[in-house]
C-alpha positions in Angstrom: 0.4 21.5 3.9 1.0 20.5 7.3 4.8 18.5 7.3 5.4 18.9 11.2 1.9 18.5 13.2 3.3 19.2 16.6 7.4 19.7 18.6 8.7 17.9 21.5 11.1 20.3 22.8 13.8 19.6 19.8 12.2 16.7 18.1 9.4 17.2 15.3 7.2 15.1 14.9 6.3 14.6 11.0 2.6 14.5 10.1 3.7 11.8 7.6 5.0 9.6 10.2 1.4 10.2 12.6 -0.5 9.0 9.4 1.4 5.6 8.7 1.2 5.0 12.3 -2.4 5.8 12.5 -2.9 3.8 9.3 -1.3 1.0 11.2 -3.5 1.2 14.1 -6.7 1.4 12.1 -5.8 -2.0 10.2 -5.0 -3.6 13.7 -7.9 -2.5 15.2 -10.1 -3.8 12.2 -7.9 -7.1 12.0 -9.1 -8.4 15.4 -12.6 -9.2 15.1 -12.0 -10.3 11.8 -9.3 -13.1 12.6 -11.8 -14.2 15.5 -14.6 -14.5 13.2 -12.8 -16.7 10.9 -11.3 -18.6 14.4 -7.9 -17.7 14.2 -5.5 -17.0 16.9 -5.6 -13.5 18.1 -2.0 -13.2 18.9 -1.5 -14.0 14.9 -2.8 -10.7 14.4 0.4 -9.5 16.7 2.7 -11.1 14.7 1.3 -10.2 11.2 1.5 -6.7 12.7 4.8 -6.2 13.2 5.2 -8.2 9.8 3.8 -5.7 8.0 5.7 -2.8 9.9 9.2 -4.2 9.4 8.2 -5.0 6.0 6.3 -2.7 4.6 8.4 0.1 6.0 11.6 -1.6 4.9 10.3 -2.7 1.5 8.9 0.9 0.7 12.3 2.6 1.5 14.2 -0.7 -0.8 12.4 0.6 -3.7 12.4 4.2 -3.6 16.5 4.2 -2.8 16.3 1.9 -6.2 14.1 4.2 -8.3 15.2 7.5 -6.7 18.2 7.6 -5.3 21.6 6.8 -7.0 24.0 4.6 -5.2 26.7 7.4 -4.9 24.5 9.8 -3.6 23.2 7.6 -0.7 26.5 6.5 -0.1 27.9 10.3 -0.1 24.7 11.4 2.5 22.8 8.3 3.7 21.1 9.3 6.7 19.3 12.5 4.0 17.6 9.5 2.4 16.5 7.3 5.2 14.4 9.9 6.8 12.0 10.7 4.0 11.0 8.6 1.2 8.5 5.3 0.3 6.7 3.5 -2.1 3.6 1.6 -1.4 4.6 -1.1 -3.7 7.6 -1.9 -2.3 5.9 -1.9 1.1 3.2 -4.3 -0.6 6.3 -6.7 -1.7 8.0 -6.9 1.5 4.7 -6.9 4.1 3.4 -10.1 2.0 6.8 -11.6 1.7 7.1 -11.4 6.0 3.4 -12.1 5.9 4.1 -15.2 4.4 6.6 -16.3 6.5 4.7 -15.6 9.9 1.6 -17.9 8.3 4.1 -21.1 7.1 5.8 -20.6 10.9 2.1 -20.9 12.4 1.1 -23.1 10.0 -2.0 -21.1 8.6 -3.1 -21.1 5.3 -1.6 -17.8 3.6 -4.8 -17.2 1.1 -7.3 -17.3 4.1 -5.4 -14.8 5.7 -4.6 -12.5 2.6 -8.5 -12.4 2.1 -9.0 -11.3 5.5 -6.1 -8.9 5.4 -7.2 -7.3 2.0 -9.7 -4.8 3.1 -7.3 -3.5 6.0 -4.4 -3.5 3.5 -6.4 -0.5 1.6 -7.9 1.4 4.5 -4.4 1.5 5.8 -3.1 3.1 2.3 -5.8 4.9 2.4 -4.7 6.9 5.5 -1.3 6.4 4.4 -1.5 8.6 1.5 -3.1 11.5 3.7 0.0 11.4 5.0 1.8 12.3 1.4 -0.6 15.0 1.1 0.2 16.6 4.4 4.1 16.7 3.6 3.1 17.3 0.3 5.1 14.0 -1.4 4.0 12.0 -4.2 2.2 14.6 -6.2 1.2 14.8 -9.4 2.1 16.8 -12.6 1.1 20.4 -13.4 -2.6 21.1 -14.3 -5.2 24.2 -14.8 -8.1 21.9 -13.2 -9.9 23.5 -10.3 -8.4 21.6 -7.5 -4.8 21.6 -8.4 -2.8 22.4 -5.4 0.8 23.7 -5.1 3.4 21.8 -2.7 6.0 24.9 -2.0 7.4 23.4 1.2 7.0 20.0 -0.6 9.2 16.9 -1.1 11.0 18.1 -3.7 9.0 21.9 -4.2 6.8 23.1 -6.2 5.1 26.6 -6.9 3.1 24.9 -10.0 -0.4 23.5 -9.5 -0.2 20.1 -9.9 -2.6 16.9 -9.6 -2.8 16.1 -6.0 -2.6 12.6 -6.5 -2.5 11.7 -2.7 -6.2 12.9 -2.7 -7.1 10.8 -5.9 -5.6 7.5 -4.4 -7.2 8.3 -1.3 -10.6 8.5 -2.9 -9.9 5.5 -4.7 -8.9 3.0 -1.9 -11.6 4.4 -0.3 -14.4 3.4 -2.2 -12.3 -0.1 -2.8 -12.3 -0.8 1.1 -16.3 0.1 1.0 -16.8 -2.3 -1.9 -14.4 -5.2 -0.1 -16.2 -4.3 3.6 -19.3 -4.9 2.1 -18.6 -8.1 0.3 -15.9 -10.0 2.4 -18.4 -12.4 4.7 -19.9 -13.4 1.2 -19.2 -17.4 0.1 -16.6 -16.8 -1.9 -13.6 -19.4 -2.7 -10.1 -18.5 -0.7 -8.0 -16.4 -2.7 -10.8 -14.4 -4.2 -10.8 -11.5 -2.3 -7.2 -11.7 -2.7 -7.0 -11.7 -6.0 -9.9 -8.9 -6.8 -7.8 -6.9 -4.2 -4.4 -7.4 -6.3 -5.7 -6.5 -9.5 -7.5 -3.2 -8.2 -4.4 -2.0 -6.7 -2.8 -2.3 -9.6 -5.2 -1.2 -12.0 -5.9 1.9 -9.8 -1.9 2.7 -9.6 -1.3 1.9 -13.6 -4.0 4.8 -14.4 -2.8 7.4 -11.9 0.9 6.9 -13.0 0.0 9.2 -16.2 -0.9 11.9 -13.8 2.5 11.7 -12.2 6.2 12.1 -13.2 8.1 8.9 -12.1 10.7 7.3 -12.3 10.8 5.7 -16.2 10.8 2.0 -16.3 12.6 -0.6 -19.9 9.4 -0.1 -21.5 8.9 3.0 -23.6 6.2 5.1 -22.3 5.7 3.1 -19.0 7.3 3.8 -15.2 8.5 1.1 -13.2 5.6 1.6 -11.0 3.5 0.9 -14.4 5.3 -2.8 -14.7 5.0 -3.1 -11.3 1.0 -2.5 -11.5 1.0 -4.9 -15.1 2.7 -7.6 -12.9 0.1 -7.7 -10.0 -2.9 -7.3 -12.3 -1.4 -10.1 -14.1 -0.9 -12.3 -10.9 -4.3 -11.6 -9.7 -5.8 -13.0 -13.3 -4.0 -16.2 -13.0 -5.2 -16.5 -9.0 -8.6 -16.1 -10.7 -8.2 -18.3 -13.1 -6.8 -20.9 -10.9 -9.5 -20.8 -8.5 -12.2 -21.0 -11.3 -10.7 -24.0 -12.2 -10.3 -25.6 -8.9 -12.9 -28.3 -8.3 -15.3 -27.7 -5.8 -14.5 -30.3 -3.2 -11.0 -29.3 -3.2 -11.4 -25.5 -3.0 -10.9 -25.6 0.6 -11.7 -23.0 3.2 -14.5 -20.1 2.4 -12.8 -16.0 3.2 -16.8 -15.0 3.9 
């Protein structure tokens, strides 16, 4: 575990916070070529960058103070909570949401730049997660397995081995940005990429969920993270399903 990387004079510098700003930078510097490829305006990538900043740092803290965090605890000690704390899907809900309204302000279609943005959006968690393991956040539940860590200076502690989790997610949006890479300049319908994109990301964070304590959701036997992951697999069927019924003249503008 590495929580503080390096001190400026007084001021720590967290090695969570290095790794979502790296994970930004990576996505930006990917995004560039990308939008010129499919003719877009380069300063769009600007704009969708500091989308995704305000909202996906600002969703991800909403929904951990809503899962973690009762109201008269954050009330009693605010500023404890707003230092440490996230949840990628909450940064997924509020980076699409301010995505979205940079692309109807521009006038771009949302889709095509969804499909262009999907790849980046898991190299950037990717990164991201490294970040978790490093202040050791996000970890798993206890296990004998060979690779089990402990997270003793952790967020909260703890002396048990457990599942490191970060690593597995990691792993996993890993191989998923390989796959997407590989596949994205391919003649595919817009929203496709999209789509295949939402329903990994959920699918991947449904099955790791039972490797992780979390906060319960209204369904027996299921975290909120769990409905979460049901809603966008569900979401990405019926953008599947809407495209495979879209008739070919009207299917618009290619992601490939």
């Amino acid at each position: 575990m590495y929580p503080v990387l390096f001190t400026v004079g007084d001021i720590a510098v967290s090695s969570f916070s290095v790794m979502v700003l790296l994970a930004f930078l990576v996505a930006y510097i990917l995004a560039e070529p990308e939008f010129k490829r499919k003719g877009l305006d380069g300063g769009l990538v600007d704009l969708l960058l500091i989308a995704a900043v305000i909202g996906g740092l600002g969703g991800a803290k909403l929904l951990f103070l809503y899962q973690q965090v009762p109201l008269t605890d954050f009330i009693h000690d605010p500023f404890r909570y707003m230092s440490s704390g996230f949840t990628f899907q909450g940064g997924l809900i509020g980076a699409v949401f301010l995505a979205w309204l940079v692309t109807q302000m521009k006038r771009v279609p949302f889709l095509v730049v969804t499909d262009l943005a999907s790849p980046l959006l898991v190299i950037a968690y990717a990164v991201g997660r490294v970040g978790c393991l490093l202040v050791g956040d996000d970890y798993g539940t206890p296990t004998n397995l060979p690779w089990a860590m402990a997270f003793p200076n952790g967020s909260p502690p703890t002396f048990d081995r457990v599942h490191p989790t970060q690593i597995y997610d990691t792993i996993c949006m890993l191989i998923l940005f390989a796959v997407l890479w590989k596949i994205r300049k391919r003649d595919y319908p817009t929203g496709w990429l999209t789509a295949v994109t939402i329903i990994a990301l959920g699918a991947q964070r449904f099955f790791v969920e039972f490797l992780r304590e979390t906060t319960p959701g209204f369904i027996p036997g299921l975290s909120q993270a769990q409905i979460i992951s049901i809603v966008l697999v569900i979401i990405g069927v019926i953008m599947l399903r809407k495209i495979k019924k879209r008739p070919a003249a009207a299917a618009g503008p290619r992601t490939a």
